[in-house]
C-alpha positions as CSV (number, residue, x, y, z in Angstrom):
1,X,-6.9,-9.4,-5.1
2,X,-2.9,-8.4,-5.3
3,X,-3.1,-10.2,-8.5
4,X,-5.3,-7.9,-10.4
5,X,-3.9,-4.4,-8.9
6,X,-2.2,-2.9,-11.6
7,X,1.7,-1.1,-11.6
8,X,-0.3,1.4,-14.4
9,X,-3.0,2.3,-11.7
10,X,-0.6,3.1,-8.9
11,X,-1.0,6.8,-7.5
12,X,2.8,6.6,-6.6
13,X,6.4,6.1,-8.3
14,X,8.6,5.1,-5.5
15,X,8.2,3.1,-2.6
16,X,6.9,5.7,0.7
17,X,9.2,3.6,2.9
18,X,12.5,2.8,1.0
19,X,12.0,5.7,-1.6
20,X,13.0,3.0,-4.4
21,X,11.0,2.5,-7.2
22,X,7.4,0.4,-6.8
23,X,7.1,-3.1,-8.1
24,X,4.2,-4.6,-9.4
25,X,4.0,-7.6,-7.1
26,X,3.9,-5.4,-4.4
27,X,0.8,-3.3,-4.6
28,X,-2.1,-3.3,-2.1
29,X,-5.7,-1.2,-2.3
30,X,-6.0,1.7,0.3
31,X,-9.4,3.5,0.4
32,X,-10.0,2.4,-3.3
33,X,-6.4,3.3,-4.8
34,X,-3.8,1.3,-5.7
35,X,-0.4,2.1,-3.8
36,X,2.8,0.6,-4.6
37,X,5.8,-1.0,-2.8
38,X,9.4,-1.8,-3.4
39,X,9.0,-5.1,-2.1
40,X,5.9,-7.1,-0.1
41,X,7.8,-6.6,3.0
42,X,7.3,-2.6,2.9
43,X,3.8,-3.6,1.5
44,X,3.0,-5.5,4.5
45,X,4.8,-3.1,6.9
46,X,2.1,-0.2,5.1
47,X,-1.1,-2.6,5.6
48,X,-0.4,-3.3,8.7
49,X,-0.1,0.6,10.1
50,X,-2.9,1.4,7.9
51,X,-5.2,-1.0,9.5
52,X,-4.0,0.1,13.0
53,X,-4.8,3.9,12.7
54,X,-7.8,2.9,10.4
55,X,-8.9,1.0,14.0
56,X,-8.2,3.8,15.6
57,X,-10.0,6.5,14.1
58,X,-12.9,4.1,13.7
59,X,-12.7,3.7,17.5
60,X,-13.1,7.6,17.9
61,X,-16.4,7.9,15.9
């Protein structure tokens, strides 16, 4: 999937961790937009809190 996210599609310019500029071989899909990284270690860190609040507020419903 990472393969065919796009640096062109990104909703964001910099990194929402580092503040450094996004790369394209660290982008992920979040509710159907494509939001870019610095690096696939902020990438992962981003996933991996999404998916726990995403739980979260599932769990709520």
């Amino acid at each position: 999937m990472a393969d065919r996210l796009r640096l062109e599609d990104c909703v964001n310019d910099v990194c929402p961790w580092s503040g450094e500029p996004v790369s394209a071989d660290s982008l992920t899909l979040y509710k159907g937009e494509v939001v870019g990284f610095c690096n696939t270690g902020c990438r992962d860190k981003f996933e991996a809190a999404a998916s726990a609040f995403d739980a979260a507020i599932e769990g709520k419903k």
